[in-house]
C-alpha positions as CSV (number, residue, x, y, z in Angstrom):
1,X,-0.3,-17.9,3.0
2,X,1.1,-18.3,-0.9
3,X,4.1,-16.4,-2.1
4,X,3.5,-13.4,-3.5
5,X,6.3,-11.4,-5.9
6,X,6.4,-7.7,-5.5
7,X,6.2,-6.5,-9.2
8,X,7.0,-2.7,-9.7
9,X,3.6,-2.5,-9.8
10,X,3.1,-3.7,-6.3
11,X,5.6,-1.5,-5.3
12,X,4.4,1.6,-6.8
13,X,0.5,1.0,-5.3
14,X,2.7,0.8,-1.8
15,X,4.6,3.7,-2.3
16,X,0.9,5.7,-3.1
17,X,-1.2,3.9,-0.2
18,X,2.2,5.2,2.0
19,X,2.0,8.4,1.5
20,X,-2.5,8.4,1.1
21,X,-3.7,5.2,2.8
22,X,-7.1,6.4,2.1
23,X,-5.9,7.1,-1.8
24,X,-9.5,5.6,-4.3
25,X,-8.4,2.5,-6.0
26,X,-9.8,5.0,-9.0
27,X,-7.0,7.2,-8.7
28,X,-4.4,4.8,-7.7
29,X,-5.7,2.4,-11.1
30,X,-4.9,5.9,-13.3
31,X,-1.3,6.7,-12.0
32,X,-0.2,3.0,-12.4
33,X,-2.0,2.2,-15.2
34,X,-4.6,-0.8,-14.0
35,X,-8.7,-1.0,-13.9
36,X,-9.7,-0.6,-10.7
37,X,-10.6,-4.3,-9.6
38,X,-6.9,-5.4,-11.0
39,X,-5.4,-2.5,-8.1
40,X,-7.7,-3.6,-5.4
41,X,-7.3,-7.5,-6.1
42,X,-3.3,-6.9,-5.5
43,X,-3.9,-4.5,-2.4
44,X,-6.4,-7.7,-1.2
45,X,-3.3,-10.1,-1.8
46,X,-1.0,-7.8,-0.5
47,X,-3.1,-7.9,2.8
48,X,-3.8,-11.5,2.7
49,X,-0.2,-12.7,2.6
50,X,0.8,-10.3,5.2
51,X,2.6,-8.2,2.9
52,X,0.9,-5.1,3.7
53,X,-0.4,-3.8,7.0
54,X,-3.7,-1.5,8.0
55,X,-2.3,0.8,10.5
56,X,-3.7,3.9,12.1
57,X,-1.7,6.6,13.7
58,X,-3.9,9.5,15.4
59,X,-0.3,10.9,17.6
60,X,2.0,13.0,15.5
61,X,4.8,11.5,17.5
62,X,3.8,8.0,16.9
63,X,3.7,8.9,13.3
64,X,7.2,10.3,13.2
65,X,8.2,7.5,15.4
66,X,6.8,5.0,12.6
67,X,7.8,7.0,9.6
68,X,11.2,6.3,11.0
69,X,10.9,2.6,11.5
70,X,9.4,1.6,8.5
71,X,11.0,4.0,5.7
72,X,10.4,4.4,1.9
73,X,10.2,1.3,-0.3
């Protein structure tokens, strides 16, 4: 896995896929200001270099439970 920097670009597509991990890369590319193959080429990094995780919670307790864990960027 390479290095990868977490611009405030990077941080700001976390901070939207946190709180809408099913967010379009459309909408996401508007409110930071990217085309929509630059936001899902750094979500695709992001995933690659373990940056970011896919996670699915179903339980409103485990949700809570990760909320709590994991906290805001």
């Amino acid at each position: 896995m390479s290095e990868l920097t977490l611009d405030e670009t990077n941080r700001a597509i976390i901070r939207l896929l946190q709180v809408d991990g099913r967010r379009a890369y459309a909408d996401i590319a508007k409110e930071v200001g990217l085309s929509e193959a630059a936001v899902r080429q750094r979500v695709r990094r992001m995933l690659d270099t373990g940056v970011v995780q896919i996670v699915s919670l179903t339980d409103q307790i485990q949700m809570l439970a990760w909320f709590n864990i994991a906290g805001p960027l």
